[in-house]
C-alpha positions in Angstrom: 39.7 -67.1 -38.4 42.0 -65.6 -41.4 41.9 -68.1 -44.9 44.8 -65.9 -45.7 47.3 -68.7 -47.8 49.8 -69.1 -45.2 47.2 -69.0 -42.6 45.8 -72.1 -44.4 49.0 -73.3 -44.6 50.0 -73.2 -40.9 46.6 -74.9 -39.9 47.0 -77.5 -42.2 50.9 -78.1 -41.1 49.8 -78.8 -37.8 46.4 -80.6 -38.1 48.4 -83.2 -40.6 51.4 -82.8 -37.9 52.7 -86.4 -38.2 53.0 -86.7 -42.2 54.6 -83.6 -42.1 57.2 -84.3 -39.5 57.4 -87.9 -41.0 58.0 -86.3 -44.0 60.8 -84.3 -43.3 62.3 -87.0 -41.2 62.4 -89.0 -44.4 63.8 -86.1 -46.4 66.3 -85.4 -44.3 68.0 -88.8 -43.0 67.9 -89.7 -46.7 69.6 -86.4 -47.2 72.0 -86.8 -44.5 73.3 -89.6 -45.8 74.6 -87.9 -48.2 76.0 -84.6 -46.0 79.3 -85.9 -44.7 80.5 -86.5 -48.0 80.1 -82.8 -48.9 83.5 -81.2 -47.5 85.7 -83.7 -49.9 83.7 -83.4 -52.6 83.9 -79.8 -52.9 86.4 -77.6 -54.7 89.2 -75.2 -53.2 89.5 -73.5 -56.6 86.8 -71.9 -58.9 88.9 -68.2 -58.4 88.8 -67.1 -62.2 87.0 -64.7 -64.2 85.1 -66.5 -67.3 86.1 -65.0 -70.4 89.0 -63.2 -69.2 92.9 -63.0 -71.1 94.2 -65.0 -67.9 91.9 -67.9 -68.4 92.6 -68.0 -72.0 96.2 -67.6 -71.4 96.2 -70.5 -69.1 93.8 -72.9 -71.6 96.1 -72.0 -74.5 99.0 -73.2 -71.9 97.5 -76.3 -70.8 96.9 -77.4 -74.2 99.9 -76.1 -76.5 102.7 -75.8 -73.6 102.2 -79.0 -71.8 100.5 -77.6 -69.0 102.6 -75.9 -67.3 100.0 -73.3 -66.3 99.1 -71.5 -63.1 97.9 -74.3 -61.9 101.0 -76.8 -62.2 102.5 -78.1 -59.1 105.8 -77.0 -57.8 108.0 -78.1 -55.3 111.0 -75.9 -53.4 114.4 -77.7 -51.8 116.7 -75.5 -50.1 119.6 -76.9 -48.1 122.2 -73.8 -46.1 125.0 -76.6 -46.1 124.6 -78.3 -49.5 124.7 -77.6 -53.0 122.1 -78.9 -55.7 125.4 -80.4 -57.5 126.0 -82.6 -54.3 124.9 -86.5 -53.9 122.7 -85.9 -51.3 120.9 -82.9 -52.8 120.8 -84.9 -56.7 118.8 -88.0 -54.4 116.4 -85.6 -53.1 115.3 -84.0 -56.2 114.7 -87.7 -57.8 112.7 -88.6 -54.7 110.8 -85.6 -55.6 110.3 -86.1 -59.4 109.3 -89.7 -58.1 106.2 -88.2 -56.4 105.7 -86.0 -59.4 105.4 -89.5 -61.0 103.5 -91.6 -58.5 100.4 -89.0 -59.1 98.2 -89.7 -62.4 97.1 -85.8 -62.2 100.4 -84.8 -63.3 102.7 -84.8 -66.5 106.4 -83.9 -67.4 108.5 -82.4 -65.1 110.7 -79.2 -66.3 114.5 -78.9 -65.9 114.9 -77.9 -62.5 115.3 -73.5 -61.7 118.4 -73.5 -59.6 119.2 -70.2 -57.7 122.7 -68.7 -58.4 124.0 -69.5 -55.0 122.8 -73.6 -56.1 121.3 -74.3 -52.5 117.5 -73.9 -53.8 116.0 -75.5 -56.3 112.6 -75.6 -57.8 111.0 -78.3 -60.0 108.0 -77.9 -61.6 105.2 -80.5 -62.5 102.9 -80.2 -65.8 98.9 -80.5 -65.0 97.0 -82.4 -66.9 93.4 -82.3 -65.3 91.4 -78.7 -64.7 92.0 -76.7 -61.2 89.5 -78.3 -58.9 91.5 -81.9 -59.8 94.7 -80.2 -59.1 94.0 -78.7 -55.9 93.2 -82.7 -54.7 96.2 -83.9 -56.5 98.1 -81.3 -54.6 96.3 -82.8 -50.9 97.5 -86.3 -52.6 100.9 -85.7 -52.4 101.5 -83.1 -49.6 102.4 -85.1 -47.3 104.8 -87.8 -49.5 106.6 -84.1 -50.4 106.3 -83.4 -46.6 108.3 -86.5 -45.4 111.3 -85.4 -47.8 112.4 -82.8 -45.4 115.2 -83.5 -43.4 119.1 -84.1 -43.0 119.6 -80.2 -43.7 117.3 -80.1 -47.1 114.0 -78.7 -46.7 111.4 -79.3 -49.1 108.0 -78.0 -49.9 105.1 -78.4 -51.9 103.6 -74.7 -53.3 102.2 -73.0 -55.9 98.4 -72.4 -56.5 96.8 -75.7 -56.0 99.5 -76.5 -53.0 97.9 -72.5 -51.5 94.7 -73.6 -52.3 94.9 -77.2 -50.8 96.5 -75.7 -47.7 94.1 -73.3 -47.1 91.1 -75.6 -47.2 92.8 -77.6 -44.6 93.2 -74.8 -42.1 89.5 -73.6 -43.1 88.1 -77.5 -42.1 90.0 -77.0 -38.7 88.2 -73.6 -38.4 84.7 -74.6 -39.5 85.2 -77.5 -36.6 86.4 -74.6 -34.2 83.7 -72.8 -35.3 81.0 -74.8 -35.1 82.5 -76.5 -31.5 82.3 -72.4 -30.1 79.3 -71.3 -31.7 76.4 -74.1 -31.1 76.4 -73.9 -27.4 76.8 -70.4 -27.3 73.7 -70.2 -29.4 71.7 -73.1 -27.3 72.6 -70.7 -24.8 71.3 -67.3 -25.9 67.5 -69.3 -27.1 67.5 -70.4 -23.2 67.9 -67.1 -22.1 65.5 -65.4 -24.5 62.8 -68.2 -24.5 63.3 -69.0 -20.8 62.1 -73.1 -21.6 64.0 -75.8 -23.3 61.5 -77.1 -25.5 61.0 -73.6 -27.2 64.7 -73.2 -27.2 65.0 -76.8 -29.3 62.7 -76.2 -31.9 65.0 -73.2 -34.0 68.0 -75.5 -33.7 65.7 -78.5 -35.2 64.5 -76.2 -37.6 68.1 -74.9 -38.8 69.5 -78.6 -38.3 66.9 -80.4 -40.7 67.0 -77.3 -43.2 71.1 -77.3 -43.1 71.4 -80.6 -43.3 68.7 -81.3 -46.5 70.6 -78.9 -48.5 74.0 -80.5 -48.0 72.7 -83.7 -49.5 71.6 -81.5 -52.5 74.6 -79.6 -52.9 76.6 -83.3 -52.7 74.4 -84.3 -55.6 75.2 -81.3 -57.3 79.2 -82.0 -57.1 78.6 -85.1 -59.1 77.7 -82.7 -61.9 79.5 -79.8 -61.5 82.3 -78.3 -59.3 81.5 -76.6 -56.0 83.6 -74.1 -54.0 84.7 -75.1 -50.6 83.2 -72.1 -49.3 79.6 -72.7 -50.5 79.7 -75.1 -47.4 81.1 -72.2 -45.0 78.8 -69.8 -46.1 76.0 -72.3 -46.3 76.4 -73.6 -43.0 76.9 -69.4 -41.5 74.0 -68.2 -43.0 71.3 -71.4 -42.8 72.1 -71.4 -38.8 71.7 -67.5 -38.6 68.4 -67.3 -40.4 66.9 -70.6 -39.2 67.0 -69.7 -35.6 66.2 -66.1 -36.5 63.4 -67.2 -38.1 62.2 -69.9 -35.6 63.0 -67.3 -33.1 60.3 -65.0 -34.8 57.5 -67.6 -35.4 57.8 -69.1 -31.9 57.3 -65.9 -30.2 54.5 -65.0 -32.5 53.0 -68.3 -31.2 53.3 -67.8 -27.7 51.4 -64.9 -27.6 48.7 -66.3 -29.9 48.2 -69.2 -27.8 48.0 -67.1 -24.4 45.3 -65.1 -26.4 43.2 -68.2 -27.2 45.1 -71.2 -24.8 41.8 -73.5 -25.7 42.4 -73.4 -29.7 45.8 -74.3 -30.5 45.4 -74.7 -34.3 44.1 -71.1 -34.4 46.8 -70.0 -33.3 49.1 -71.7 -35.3 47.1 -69.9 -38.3 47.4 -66.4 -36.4 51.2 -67.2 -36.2 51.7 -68.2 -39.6 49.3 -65.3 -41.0 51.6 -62.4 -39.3 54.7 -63.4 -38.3 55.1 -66.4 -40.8 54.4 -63.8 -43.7 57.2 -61.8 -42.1 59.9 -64.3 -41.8 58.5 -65.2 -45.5 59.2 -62.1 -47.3 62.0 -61.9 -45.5 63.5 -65.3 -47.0 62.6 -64.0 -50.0 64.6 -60.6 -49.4 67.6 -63.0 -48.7 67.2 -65.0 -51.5 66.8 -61.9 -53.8 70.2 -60.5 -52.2 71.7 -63.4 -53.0 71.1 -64.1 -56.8 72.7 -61.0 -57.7 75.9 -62.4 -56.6 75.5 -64.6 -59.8 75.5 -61.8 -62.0 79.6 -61.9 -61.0 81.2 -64.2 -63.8 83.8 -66.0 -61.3 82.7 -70.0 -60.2 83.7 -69.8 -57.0 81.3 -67.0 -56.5 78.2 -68.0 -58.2 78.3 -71.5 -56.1 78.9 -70.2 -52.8 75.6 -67.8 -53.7 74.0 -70.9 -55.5 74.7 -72.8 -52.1 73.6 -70.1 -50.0 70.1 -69.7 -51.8 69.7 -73.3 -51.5 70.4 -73.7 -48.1 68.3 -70.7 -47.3 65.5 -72.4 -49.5 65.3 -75.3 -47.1 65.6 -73.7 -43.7 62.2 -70.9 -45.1 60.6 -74.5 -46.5 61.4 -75.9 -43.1 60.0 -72.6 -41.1 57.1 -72.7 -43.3 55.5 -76.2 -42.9 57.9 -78.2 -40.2 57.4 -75.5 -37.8 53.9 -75.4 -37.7 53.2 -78.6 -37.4 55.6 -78.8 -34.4 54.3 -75.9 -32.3 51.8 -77.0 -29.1 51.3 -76.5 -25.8 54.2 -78.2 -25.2 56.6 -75.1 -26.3 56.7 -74.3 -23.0 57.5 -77.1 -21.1 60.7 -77.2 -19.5 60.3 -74.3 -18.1 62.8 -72.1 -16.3 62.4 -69.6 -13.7 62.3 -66.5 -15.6 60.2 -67.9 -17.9 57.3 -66.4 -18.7 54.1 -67.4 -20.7 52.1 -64.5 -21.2 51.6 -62.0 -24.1 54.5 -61.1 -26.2 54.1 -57.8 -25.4 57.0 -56.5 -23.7 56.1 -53.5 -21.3 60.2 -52.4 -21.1 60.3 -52.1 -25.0 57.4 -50.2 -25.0 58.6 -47.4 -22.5 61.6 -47.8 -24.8 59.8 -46.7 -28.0 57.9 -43.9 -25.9 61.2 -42.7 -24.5 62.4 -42.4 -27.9 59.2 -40.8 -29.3 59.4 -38.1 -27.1 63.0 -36.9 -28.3 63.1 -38.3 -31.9 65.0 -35.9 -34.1 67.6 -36.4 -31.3 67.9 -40.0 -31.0 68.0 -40.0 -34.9 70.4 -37.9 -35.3 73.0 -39.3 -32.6 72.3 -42.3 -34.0 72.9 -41.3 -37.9 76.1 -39.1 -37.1 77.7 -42.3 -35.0 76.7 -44.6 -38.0 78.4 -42.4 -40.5 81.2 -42.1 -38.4 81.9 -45.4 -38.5 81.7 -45.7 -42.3 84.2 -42.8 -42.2 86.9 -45.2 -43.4 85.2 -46.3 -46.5 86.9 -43.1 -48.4 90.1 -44.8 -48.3 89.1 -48.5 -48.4 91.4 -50.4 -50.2 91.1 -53.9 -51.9 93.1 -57.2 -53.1 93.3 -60.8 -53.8 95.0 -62.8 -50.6 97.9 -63.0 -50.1 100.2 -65.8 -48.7 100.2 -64.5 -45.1 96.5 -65.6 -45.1 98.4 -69.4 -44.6 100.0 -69.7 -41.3 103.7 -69.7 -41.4 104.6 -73.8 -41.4 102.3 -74.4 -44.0 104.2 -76.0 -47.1 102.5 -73.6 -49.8 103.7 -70.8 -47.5 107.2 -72.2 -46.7 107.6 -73.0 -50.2 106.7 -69.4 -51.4 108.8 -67.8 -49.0 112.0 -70.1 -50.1 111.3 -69.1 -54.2 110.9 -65.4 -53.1 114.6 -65.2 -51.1 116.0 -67.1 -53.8 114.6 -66.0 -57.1 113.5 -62.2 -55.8 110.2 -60.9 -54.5 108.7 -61.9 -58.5 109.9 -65.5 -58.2 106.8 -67.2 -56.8 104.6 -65.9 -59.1 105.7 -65.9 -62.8 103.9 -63.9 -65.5 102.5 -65.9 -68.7 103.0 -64.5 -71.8 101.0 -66.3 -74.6 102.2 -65.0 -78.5 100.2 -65.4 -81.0 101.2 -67.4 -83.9 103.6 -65.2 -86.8 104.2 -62.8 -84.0 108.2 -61.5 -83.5 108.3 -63.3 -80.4 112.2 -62.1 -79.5 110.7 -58.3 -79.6 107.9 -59.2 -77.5 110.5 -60.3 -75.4 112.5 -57.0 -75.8 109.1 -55.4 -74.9 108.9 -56.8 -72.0 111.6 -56.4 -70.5 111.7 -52.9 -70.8 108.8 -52.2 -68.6 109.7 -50.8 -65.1 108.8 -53.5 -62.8 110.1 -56.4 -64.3 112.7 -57.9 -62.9 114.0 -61.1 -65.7 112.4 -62.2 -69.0 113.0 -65.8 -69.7 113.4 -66.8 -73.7 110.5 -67.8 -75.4 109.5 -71.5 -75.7 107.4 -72.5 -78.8 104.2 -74.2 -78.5 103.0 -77.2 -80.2 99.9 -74.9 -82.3 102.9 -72.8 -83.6 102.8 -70.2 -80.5 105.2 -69.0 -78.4 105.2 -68.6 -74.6 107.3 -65.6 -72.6 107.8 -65.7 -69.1 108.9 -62.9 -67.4 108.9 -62.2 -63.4 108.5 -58.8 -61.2 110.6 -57.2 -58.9 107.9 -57.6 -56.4 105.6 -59.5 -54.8 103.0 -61.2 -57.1 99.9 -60.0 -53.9 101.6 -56.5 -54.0 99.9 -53.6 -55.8 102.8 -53.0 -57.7 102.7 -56.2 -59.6 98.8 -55.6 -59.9 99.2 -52.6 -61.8 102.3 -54.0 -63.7 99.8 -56.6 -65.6 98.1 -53.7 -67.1 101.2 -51.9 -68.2 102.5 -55.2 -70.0 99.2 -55.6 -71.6 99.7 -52.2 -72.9 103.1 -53.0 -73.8 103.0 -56.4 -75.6 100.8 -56.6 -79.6 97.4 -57.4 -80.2 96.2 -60.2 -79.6 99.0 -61.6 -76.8 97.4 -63.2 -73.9 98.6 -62.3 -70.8 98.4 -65.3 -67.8 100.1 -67.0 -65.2 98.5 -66.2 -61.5 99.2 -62.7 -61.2 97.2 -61.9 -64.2 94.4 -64.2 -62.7 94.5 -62.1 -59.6 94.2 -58.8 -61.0 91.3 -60.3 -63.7 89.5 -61.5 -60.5 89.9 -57.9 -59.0 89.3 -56.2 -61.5 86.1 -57.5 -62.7 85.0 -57.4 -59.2 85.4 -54.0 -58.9 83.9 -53.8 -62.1 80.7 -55.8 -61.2 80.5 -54.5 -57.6 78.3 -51.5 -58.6 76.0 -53.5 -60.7 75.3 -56.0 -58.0 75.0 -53.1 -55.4 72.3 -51.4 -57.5 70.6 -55.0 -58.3 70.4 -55.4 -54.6 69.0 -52.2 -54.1 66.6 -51.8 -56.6 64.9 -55.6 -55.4 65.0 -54.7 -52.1 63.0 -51.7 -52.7 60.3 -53.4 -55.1 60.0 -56.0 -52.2 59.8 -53.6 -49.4 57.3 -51.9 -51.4 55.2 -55.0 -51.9 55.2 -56.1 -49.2 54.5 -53.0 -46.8 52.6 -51.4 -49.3 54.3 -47.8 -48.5 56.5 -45.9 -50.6 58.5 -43.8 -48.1 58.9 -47.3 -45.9 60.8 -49.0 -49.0 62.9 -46.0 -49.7 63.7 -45.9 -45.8 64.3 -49.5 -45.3 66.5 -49.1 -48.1 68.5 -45.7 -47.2 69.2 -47.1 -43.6 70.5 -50.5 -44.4 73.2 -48.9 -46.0 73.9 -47.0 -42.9 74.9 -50.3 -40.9 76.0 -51.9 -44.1 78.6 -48.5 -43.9 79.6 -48.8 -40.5 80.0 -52.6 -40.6 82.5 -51.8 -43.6 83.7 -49.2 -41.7 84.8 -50.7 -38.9 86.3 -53.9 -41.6 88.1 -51.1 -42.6 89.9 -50.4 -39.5 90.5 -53.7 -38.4 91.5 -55.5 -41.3 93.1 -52.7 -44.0 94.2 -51.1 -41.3 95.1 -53.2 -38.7 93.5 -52.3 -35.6 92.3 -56.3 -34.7 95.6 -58.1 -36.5 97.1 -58.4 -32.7 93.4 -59.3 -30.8 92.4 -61.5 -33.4 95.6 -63.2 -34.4 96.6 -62.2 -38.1 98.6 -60.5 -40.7 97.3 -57.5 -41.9 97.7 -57.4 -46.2 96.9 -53.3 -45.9 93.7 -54.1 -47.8 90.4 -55.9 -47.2 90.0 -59.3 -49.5 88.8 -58.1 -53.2 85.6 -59.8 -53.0 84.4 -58.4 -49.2 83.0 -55.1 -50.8 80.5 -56.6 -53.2 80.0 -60.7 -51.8 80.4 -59.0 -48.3 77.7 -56.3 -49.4 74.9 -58.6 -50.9 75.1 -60.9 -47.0 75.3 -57.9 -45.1 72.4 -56.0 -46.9 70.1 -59.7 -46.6 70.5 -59.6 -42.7 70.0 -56.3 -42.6 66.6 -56.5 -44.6 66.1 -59.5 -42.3 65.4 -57.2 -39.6 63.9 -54.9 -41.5 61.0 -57.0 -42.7 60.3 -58.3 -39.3 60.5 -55.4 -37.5 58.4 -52.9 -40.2 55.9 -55.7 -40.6 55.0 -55.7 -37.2 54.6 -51.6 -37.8 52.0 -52.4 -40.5 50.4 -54.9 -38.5 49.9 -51.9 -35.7 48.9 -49.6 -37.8 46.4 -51.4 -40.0 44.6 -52.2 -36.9 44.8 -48.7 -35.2 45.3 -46.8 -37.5 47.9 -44.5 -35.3 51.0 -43.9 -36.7 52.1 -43.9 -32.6 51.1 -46.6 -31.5 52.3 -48.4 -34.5 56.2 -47.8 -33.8 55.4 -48.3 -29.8 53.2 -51.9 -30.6 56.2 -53.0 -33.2 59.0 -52.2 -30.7 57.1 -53.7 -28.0 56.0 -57.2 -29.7 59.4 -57.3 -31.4 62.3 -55.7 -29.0 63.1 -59.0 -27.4 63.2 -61.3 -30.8 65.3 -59.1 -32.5 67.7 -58.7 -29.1 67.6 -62.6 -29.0 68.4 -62.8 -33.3 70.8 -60.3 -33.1 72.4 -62.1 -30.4 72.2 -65.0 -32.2 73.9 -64.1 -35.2 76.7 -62.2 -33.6 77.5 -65.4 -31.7 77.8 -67.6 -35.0 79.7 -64.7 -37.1 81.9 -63.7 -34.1 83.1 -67.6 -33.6 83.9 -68.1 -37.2 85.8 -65.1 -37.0 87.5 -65.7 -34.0 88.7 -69.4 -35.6 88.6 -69.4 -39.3 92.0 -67.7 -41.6 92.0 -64.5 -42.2 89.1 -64.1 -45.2 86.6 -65.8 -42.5 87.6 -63.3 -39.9 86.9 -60.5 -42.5 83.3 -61.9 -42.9 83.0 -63.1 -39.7 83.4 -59.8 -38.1 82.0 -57.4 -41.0 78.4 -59.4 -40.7 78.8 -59.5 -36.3 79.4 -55.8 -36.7 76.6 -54.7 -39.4 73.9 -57.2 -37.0 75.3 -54.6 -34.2 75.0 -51.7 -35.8 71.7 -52.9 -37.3 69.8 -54.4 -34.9 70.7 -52.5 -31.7 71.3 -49.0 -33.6 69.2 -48.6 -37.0 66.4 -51.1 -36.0 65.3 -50.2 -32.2 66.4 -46.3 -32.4 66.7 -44.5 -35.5 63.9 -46.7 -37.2 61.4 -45.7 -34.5 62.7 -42.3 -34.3 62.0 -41.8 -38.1 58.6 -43.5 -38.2 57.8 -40.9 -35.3 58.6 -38.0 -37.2 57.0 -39.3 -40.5 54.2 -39.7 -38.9 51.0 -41.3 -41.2 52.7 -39.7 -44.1 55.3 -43.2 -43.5 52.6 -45.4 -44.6 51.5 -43.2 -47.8 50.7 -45.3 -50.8 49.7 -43.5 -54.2 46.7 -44.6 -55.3 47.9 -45.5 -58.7 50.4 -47.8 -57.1 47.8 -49.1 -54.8 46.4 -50.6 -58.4 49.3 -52.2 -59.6 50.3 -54.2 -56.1 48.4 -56.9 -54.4 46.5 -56.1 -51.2 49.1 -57.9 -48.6 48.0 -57.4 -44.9 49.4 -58.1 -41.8 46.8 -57.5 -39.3 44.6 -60.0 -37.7 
């Protein structure tokens, strides 16, 4: 009997079974109470860059300009039989300013912007509280704004806490599509691959309790601090892919242990902890690692959803660790269906499998690594950019609004560029300066500041999501003195892509670096790590790949139900990256750890890549199966950034699991030979002696 640590563990889980699952029955209802409450409390903004010239721009704004930021509200009436001169039209723009009034959140209201033709007219609200509180404001009032439509006058609420609050209501309705779609379809997959009901329960238990612990943490956090509104999405994706992958794992593990040894259940709770348990450990571990070097990105809205992530992740490995354990028994396979079967884990089709391929290895690897790279063929002309307002569907106010300033005030008019002028600063000759850059469209006359700045507004000639207008923010920056901020939400945009393009490299080598220093600790074999490593990126490719094609451009917009921007969303490459690269190590871990465990025992390099397959073909089928069925759903029903992760991670668990993991890993092993497992002996010094055996 192994007195391995998480051996120990897994006996003492499930000798002290009832305080453990008493304990985490506790935990969690306390927990839950708190879990419904999440979704409101969290924030739909949290999209800029600390320390950039945008975000100073916008404080300097706030403060000195009366806060007539990015982040002001705005409201759009446009009548095609009245003029804003007429009665009817002047009653509808009070109605408006009234709502302006009725809501504490916002200040002053400018002189209205009336288009030359006078049937549009736009009236803009000061902010007076920081994004997060302006995005609720802005679900406050949307509908009072709403019900002022009518008798040929259409109004709208927009701008970017009216996008932002409009967006988070169509990702609430996806997240309920989503999760309506993808937990029977997952029930349904662990039926099939466990073939009893009781083993298929206990990963959705296990993801359930571990999901819903960590949204009563992250509630209490939003008392403290502001969370994005996707740290819940991304929460929710990843803790139900990993729990069940991870149950998934362990419960297989212990199905074969207790067939070896039926009379001593506890043992084989130890067994299962001991091998698979350390698997599914390091393999949290790899996740978590991925993850925290998404915080090395300086934007809020990106270092809570990987904050969120690692927590939720935290809980659902806690949960796998000691909940799991003490719930395994006999009873895993009552229930029972027909198919079922109880015996060793050892699957005799994955085994021919592995032979098959060992036989003909160079060629199944090199089928396999020519399709891959194929696939990640349109990565050479991958293009990237903040999203745009198509991502809203067409009746949404924020969109209706924006498409009312654009055909009234020109492609710029929905998105104005903030100018901030330092104090003793010619501000009419920044103005001049302005203007004379190709691209801009009108440049408004300065406005002085209460701190003795002044404040230039100018807009493009076209659209503030097209590339143009990216690249025009760095051509007025050029063009206007130093120490001029330059704001409003264009600017914002390009900071945000910018320094994610900046920072995507840095995360991408983070991620690879850890996941090599893991791989080697915990398989203790150099050309292992640098393998595990090299092939991940091969799916991770091809996933992208294929993003590529569907999304930039626009193979899936018709199938799937979108407008294509001609660009993936600026954050996929490097956010998309770290999540893709986790699952992928996921697999990795499980699948090379069952290797190690083969070959410490045999010590034939053979019969190590035939055992693994063969004691790990049908849980990774089952996983992979899993996780496309949660990623596929939320990308079938979520807006357009969801379907971008939603199919990118299906794909790369594809490409991963049915193409890297169960052909071209086995085919490499084969070649490698022992040489695979090769460990310096001057490394063998440094790391600890981790074994999987037993």
């Amino acid at each position: 009997m192994s007195n391995a640590p998480l051996a120990r563990l897994g006996r003492w889980s499930h000798s002290h079974r009832w305080t453990v699952v008493i304990t985490w029955a506790v935990f969690a209802l306390a927990l839950g109470y708190f879990a419904p409450k999440l979704d409101h409390a969290l924030s739909g903004a949290m999209w800029e860059v600390k320390g950039s010239d945008s975000l100073a721009a916008r404080k300097v704004i706030e403060e000195e300009f009366g806060g007539f930021s990015s982040q002001s509200a705005a409201v759009v009436l446009h009548s095609d039989s009245l003029r804003a001169s007429d009665s009817a039209y002047k009653e509808r723009i009070e109605a408006v300013t009234a709502v302006f009034a009725s809501e504490e959140a916002l200040g002053q209201v400018a002189p209205p912007m009336v288009s030359t033709d006078r049937r549009t007219v736009a009236l803009q609200a000061a902010t007076l509280v920081n994004p997060t509180e302006s995005v609720r404001a802005a679900e406050r009032i949307s509908d009072d704004i709403e019900k002022l439509s009518g008798d040929g006058i259409a109004v709208a609420l927009t701008g970017a806490p009216a996008f932002w609050a409009d967006f988070n209501a169509v990702n609430r309705e996806a997240m309920v599509k989503s999760e309506l779609f993808s937990w029977p379809i997952t029930a349904a997959v662990l039926v099939l691959a466990f073939g009893s009901l009781a083993a298929a329960g206990l990963p959705l238990l296990l993801t359930g309790v571990g999901l819903v612990s960590a949204m009563g943490v992250l509630y209490g956090i939003t008392r403290f601090t502001d969370l994005s509104i996707w740290t819940l999405n991304f929460a929710m994706m990843f803790a139900l892919a990993l729990g069940i992958d991870y149950a998934l794992f362990i419960v297989s593990r212990f199905r074969g242990a207790l067939h070896a040894t039926p009379g001593d259940v506890n043992g084989a709770v130890g067994t299962t902890m001991d091998t698979a348990g350390k698997a599914v450990l390091f393999s949290g571990i790899t996740v978590l690692i991925s993850l925290s070097a998404v915080l090395l990105v300086p934007v809020p809205a990106f270092q809570s959803m990987a904050a969120g992530m690692m927590l939720a992740v935290g809980f659902v490995l806690l949960a796998a660790m000691t909940l799991l354990p003490a719930l395994l028994g006999p009873g895993i396979n009552r229930l029972a269906l027909p198919w079922h079967s109880a015996g060793e884990h050892r699957s005799p089709r994955w085994a021919a499998w592995a032979r098959g391929i060992q036989r003909r290895p160079v060629l199944a690897g090199a089928a396999v690594t020519v399709l891959l790279l194929a696939l990640a063929a349109p990565l050479l002309r991958l293009e990237t950019g903040m999203p745009a307002i198509s991502v809203l569907p067409t009746d949404r106010q924020a969109r209706v609004g924006y498409d009312l300033l654009a055909e009234a005030f020109g492609p710029g008019g929905p998105g104005p560029i903030q100018v901030v002028v330092p104090q003793g600063t010619d501000a009419g000759a920044v103005q001049t300066s302005i203007a004379q850059v190709p691209g801009v469209a009108i440049v408004l006359p300065a406005q002085e500041g209460a701190g003795g700045r002044s404040l230039v507004t100018a807009f493009a000639t076209t659209d503030p999501s097209s590339r143009e207008s990216n690249d025009l923010i760095a051509t007025i920056r050029e063009a206007v003195p130093a120490g001029a901020l330059v704001g409003g939400p264009v600017a914002e945009n390009y900071d945000l892509d910018q320094t994610l393009r900046d920072r995507a490299p840095i995360v991408i080598g983070v991620v690879l670096v850890l996941g090599f220093a893991l791989l080697l600790f915990a398989l203790q074999a150099v050309f292992i790590a640098v393998a595990g490593v090299v092939l991940n990126l091969l799916s991770v490719g091809a996933a992208f790949g294929i993003g590529a094609l569907a999304f930039q451009h626009g193979w899936a917009a018709g199938p799937m139900g979108f407008e294509s921007q001609g660009y993936l969303t600026s954050w996929a490459p490097l956010f998309f990256f770290a999540l893709v690269f986790a699952i992928s190590m996921d697999y990795t871990v499980f699948l090379l750890a069952s290797a190690r465990e083969h070959f410490e025992r045999s010590q034939d390099a053979n019969e190590a890549v035939e055992g693994s397959l063969a004691h790990t073909g049908r849980p990774i089928v089952a996983a992979a199966g899993v996780m496309v069925a949660v990623f596929f759903t939320f990308a079938l029903a979520g807006p357009l950034p969801m379907k971008e992760m939603g199919l990118i991670l299906g794909m790369a668990v594809l490409a991963d699991a049915f193409l890297v993991r169960l052909v071209l890993v086995p085919a490499v092993l084969t070649v490698a030979g022992r040489r695979a497992w090769w460990l310096p002996r001057w490394a063998g010094r440094f790391l600890p002696d981790v074994r999987f055996a037993h």
